[in-house]
N, C-alpha and C positions, 0 to 999 in steps of 0.2 A: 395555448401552450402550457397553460397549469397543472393541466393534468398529465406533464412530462417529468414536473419540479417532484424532487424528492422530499425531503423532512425539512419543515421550517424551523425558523428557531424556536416558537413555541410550542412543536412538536415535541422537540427532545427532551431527555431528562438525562441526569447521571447513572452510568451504570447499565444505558442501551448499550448494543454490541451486532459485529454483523461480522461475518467471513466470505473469502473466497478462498478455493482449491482450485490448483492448477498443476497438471502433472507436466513439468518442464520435459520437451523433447531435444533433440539434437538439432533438430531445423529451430526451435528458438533461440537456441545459443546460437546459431551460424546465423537468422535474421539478424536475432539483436543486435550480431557483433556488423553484420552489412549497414545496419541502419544508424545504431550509434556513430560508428566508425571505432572502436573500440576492437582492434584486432590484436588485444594481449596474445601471445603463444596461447597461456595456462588454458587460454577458454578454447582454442580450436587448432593447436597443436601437439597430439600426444604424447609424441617423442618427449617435446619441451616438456609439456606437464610430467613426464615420469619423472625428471629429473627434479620437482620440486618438492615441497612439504606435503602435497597433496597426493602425490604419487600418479595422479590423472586431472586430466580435466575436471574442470569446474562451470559452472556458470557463473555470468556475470552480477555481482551482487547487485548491481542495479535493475537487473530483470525481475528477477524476486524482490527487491523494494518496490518494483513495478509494479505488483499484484496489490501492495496497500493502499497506489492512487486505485487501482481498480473498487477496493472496497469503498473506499470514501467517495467516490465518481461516481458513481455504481450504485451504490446501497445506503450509506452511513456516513454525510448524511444524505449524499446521493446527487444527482443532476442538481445542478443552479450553487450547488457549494464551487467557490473558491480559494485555491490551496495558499496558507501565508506561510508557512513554513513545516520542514520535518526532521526533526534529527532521527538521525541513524546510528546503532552500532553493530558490526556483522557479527557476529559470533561465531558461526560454523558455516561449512563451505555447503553447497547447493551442487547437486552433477546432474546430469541426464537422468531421467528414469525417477527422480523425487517429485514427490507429491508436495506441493508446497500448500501451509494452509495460512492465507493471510486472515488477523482480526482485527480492528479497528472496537474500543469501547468508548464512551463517552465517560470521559475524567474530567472536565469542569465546564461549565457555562456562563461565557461573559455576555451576560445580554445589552450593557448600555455600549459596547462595542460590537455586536453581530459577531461574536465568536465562540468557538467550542474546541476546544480540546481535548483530546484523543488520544490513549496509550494502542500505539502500532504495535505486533509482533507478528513476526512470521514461525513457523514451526514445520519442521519433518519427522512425522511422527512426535517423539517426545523431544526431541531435539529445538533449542530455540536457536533459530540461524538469524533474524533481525529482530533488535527490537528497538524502540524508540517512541517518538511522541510528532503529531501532529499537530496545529493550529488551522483552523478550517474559519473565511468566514463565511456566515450562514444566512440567508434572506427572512426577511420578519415576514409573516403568512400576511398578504396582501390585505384583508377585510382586518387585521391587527388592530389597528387605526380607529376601524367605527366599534368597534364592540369595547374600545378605552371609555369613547367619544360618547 
């Protein structure tokens, strides 16, 4: 199953990086909101959303924070990482029809803890709609050991 594992810890360095794009549809704001349970108006009732600061629906920020476990699960530093924490801050709304592009970079490396940390952002177009920080921890590459030794 090794050759499933993503980036060890002595893979990485500071200043890797990796994205995913995901163009948000209207069936994922009405899954997300079936599966979270998450059934705000703003996200899948019109009416409601005219009358707020948005003037329409939105997607649910947690869907689009969603696409940064994708890059870290995913890619960076990918299968066999475990998530210890993320903050978040939303900055601008997400709707149907955006392309959202999540990035994940490699901002520090605690190796006597298996950890790496990560500046999140997400962007639409030039737009930054999340941004924040990860704590990922990371698996030491199994032969680690004898090449000390």
């Amino acid at each position: 199953m090794q050759e499933l594992h993503g980036y060890y810890l002595e893979d990485l360095s500071v200043g890797m990086a990796s994205v995913f794009a995901k163009t948000v549809t209207e069936a994922d704001i009405v899954m997300f909101a079936g599966i979270s349970g998450d059934t705000n108006p703003v996200h899948i009732n019109q009416l409601f959303a005219e009358g707020t600061l948005f003037k329409e629906r939105i997607a649910h920020g947690m869907l689009s924070a969603g696409f940064i476990s994708t890059v870290v699960g995913t890619r960076l530093p990918g299968p066999g990482c475990i998530y210890i924490k993320q903050d978040l801050r939303f900055r601008a709304p997400v709707k149907a029809g955006d392309t959202v592009v999540a990035r994940a970079t490699v901002k520090e490396i605690v190796p006597e803890r298996r950890r790496v940390v990560l500046t999140t952002v997400c962007t639409v177009g030039e737009t930054v709609v999340i941004d924040g920080e990860a704590t990922m921890m990371v698996a030491n590459r199994p032969d680690a050991g004898e090449a000390a030794g």
